[in-house]
C-alpha positions in Angstrom: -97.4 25.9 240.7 -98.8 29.0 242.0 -98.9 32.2 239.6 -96.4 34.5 239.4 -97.4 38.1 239.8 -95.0 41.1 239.1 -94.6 43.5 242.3 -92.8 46.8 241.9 -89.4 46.5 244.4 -89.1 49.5 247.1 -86.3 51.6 246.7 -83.6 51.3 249.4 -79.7 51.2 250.2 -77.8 48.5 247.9 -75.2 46.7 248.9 -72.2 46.1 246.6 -73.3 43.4 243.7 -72.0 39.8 243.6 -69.3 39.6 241.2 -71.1 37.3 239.0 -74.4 39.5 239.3 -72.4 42.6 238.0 -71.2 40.8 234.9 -74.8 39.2 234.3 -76.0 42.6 234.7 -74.2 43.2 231.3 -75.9 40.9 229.4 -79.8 41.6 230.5 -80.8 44.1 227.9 -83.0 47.0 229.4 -86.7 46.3 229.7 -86.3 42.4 229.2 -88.2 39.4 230.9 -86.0 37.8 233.3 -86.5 34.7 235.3 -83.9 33.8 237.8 -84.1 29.9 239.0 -82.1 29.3 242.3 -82.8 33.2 243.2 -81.5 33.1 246.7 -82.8 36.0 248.5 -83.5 38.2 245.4 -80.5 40.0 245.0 -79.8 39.4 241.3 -83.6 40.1 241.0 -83.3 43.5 242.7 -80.0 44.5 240.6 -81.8 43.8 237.5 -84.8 46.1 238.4 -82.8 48.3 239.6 -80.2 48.5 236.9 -81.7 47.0 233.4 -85.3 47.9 234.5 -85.6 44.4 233.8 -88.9 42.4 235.3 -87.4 39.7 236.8 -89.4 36.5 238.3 -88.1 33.8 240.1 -87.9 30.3 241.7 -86.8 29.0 244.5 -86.5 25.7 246.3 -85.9 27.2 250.1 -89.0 28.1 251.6 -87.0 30.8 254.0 -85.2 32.6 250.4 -88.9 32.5 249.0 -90.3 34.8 252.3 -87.3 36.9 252.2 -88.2 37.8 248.8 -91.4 38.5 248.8 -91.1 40.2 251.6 -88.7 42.7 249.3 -91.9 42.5 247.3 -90.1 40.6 244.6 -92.6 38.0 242.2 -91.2 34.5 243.6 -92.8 31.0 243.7 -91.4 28.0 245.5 -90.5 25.3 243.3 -87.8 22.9 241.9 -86.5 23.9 238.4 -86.2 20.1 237.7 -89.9 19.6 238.2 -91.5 22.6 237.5 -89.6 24.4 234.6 -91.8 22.3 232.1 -94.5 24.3 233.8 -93.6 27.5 231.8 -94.4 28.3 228.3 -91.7 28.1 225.1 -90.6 31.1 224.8 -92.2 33.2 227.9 -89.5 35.2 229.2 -85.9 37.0 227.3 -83.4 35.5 229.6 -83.6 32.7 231.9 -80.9 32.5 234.9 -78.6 30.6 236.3 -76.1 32.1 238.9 -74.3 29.5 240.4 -77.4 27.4 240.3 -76.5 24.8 237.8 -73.4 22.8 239.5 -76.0 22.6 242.4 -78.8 20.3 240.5 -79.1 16.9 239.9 -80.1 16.4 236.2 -78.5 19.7 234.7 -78.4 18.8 231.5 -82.2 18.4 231.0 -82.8 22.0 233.3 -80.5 23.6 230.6 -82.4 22.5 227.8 -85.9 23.7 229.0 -84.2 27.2 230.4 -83.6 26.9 226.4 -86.8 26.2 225.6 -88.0 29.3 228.5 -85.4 31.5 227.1 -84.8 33.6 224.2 -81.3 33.2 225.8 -79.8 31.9 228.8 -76.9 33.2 231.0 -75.2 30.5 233.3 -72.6 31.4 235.8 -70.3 28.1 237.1 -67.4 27.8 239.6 -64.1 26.5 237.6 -63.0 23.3 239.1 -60.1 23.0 237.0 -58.3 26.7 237.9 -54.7 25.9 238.5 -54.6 25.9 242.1 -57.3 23.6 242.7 -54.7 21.4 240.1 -52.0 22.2 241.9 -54.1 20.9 245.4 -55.0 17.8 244.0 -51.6 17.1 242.7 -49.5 17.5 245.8 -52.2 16.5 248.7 -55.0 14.6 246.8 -57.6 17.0 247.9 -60.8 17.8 246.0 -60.2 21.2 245.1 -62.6 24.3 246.2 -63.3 27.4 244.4 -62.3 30.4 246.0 -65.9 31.9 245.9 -67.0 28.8 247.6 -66.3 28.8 251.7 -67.9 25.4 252.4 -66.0 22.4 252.3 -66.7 19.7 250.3 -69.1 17.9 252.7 -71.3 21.1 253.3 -71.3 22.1 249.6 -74.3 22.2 247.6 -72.2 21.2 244.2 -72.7 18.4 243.1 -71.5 19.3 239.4 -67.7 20.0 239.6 -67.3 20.2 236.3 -64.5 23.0 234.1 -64.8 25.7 232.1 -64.5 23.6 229.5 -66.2 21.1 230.5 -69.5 23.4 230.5 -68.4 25.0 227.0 -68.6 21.1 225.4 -72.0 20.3 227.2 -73.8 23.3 225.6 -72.6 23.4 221.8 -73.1 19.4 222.4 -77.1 20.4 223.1 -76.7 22.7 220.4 -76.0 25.8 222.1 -74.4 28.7 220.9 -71.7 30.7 223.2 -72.1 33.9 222.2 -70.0 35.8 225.3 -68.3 34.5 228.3 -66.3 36.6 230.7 -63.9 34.4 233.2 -63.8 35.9 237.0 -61.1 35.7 239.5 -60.6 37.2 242.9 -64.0 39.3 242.1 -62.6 40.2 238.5 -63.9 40.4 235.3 -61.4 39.6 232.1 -61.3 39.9 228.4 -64.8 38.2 227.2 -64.3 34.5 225.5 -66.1 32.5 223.2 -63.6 29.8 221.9 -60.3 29.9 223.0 -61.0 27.9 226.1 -57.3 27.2 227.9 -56.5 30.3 230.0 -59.5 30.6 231.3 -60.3 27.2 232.0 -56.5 27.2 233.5 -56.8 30.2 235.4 -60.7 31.4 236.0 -62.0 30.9 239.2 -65.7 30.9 238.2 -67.3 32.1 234.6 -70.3 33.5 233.1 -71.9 32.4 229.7 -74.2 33.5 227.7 -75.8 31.2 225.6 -78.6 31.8 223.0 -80.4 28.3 221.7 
């Protein structure tokens, strides 16, 4: 895997944060290590320089999202978390990434556990598949149900994880995880943070971000 070499970002006009990226945003504390797997085209990457001063690194499977980036002069490497994580010293960065990355991978459990191992702590936002319209959807036409934040269908998704809030709470204190903040989103919204008390915003959360420290 090739090396990953920081590159200061050029200034120029942002456009208005992802909801997701604003509340991950929060958590980065100022000056930390970041790396962001699934980085897309850099824009979390940019907002955390930018905001957190945060050096940011990332991967990224799409060989297009890869030029885009380092075309913004952004330090990204094309690569498959579930090969190449394992590549990355225990311990090497503050915060390892994923934003809306993990419902999209085929062996998440096992890419959560070495972003642990990466990580000092590890922030993971998910779509909610069990918000109560999606419910409601399945109950009166028998139709998978879609996020709101996702516009494909089901067919040209890239989830392949559809799992709940709680559903993602369970599979990290299962691997031993501690949720230390969550904040549920819906229509672009932040609410009241949660840690425990799972059932309103697994009923009514369209996606959610945790933050988990190993």
């Amino acid at each position: 895997m090739a090396h990953l070499e920081l590159v200061h970002v050029a200034p120029d006009e942002p456009a208005r944060p992802r909801s997701d990226h604003e509340v991950i945003a929060r958590f980065i504390e100022r000056g930390s290590t970041v790396l962001d797997v699934g980085c897309g085209d850099g824009a979390l990457m940019r907002l955390l320089a930018r905001q957190c001063e945060a050096r940011a690194r990332g991967i990224e499977r799409d060989k297009t999202r890869v030029r885009t980036c380092v075309g913004r002069g952004l330090a990204v490497v094309q690569g498959e978390a579930e090969r190449d994580l394992a590549a990355f010293p225990s311990g090497s960065f503050g915060c390892v990434v994923l934003s809306r990355t993990f419902q999209a991978l085929e062996h998440p459990r096992e890419v959560l556990r070495q972003a642990g191992r990466i990580g000092d702590h590890v922030i993971v936002s998910i779509a909610n598949f069990a918000h109560w319209r999606g419910r409601m959807a399945f109950l009166q036409h028998g139709r998978i149900p879609a996020p709101q934040m996702q516009t494909p269908g089901w067919a040209d998704s890239d989830i392949l994880r559809p799992c709940s809030i709680r559903d993602f709470a369970e599979l990290a204190r299962d691997m031993r995880f501690t949720i230390e903040s969550a904040v549920p989103l819906s229509g672009g919204r932040p609410g009241a943070p949660f840690a425990q008390k799972l059932w309103r915003p697994n009923w009514f959360a369209e996606e959610a971000v945790f933050l988990l420290a190993p």
